[in-house]
N, C-alpha and C positions, 0 to 999 in steps of 0.2 A: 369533431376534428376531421380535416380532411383528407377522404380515403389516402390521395394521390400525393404523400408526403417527398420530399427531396430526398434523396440518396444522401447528401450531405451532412442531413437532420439525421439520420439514424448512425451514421460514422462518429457525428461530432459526440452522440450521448454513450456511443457504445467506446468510443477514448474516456468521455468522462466518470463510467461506470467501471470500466478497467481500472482509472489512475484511483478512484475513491478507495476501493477493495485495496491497492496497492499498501495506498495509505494507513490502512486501518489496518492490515496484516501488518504493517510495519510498525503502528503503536501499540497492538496487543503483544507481538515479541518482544519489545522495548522495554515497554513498562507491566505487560500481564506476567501471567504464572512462567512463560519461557524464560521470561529475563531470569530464574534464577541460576537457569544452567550457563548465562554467559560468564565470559571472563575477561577481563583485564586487560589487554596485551601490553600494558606499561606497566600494571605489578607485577606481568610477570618476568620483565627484564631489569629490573632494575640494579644499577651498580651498588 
């Protein structure tokens, strides 16, 4: 690989490494073990 890589190249993978992690934090609380503390906000209003 070449030493002399672009400034641009290491911005673009360190956004894509940021949004993945995002991602994946956001389907292990969804769907992992935290989902089970969530709750509802429309059962809990209900008329």
């Amino acid at each position: 690989m070449d030493t002399t890589s672009s400034p641009a190249l290491s911005v673009a993978l360190t956004v894509l490494a940021v949004l993945l992690s995002l991602t994946g934090f956001g389907i292990y609380t969804a769907f992992g073990p935290p989902s089970k503390q969530l709750t509802d906000p429309f059962d809990e209003h209900e008329d």
